[in-house]
C-alpha positions in Angstrom: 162.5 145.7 43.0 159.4 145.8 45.1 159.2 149.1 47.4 160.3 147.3 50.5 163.2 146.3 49.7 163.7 150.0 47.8 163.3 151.7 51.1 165.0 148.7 53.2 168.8 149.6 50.9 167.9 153.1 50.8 167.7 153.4 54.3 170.9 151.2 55.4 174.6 152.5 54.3 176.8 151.3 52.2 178.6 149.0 54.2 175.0 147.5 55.5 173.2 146.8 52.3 174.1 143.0 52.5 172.8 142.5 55.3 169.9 144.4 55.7 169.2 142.9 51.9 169.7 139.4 53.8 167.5 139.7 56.2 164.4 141.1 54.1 164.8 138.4 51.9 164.9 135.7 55.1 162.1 137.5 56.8 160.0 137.3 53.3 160.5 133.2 52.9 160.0 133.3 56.9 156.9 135.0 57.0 155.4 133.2 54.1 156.4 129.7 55.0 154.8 130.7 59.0 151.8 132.6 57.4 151.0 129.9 54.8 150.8 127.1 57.8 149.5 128.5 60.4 146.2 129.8 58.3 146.0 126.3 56.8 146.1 124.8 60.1 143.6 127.0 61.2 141.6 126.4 58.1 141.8 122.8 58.6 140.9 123.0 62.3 137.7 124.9 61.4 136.7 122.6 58.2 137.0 119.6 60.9 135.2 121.4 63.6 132.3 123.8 61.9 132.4 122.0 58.3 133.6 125.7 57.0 137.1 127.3 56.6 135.7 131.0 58.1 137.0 130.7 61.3 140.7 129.5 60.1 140.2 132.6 57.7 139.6 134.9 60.5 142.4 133.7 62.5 145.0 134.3 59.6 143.7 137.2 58.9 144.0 138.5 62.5 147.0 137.0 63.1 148.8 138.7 59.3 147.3 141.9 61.3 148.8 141.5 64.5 151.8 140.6 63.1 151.5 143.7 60.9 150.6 146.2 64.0 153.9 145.1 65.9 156.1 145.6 62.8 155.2 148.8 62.8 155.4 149.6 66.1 158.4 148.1 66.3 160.4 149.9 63.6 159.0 152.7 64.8 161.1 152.2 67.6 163.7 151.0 65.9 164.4 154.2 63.8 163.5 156.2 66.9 166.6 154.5 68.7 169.1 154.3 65.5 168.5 158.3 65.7 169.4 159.2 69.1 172.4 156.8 68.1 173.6 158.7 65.6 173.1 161.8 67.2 175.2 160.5 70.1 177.8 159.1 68.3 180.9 161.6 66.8 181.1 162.3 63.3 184.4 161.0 62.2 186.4 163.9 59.8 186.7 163.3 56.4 188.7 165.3 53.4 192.4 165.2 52.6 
């Protein structure tokens, strides 16, 4: 298992493993399939324009980051939210 999706099942409970295993798993074919053609486009734009790929390169490379920055920030705010949630929310009893 790759770490992500370690701390992805570890994180969700029980009853949403599935579907937070689901959506890693779409986001990983998602963000490879957008990643892949939008730094070969760029590549190919630059190739046609300049003659060399290094402005395409740049572009993916700032776009993988910018993608990167707001993943963060958003699951930052994500977990900051799913907190005060639970802290809000009654704990149901359990026992016999």
């Amino acid at each position: 298992y790759s770490p992500l999706a370690l701390i992805v099942l570890r994180e969700a409970s029980g009853a949403e493993q599935g579907r937070a295993s689901s959506a890693l798993s779409l986001t990983d074919s998602l963000g490879t399939a957008l990643g892949t053609g939008i730094t070969g486009a760029a590549v190919a734009a630059s190739v046609r324009d300049a003659g060399t790929p290094l402005r395409g390169l740049v572009v993916g490379f700032a776009v993988a980051i910018g993608v990167a920055a707001l993943g963060l920030i958003l699951s930052s705010r994500l977990r900051v939210a799913a907190r005060a949630s639970a802290a809000a929310s009654p704990v149901p009893a359990t026992g016999p």
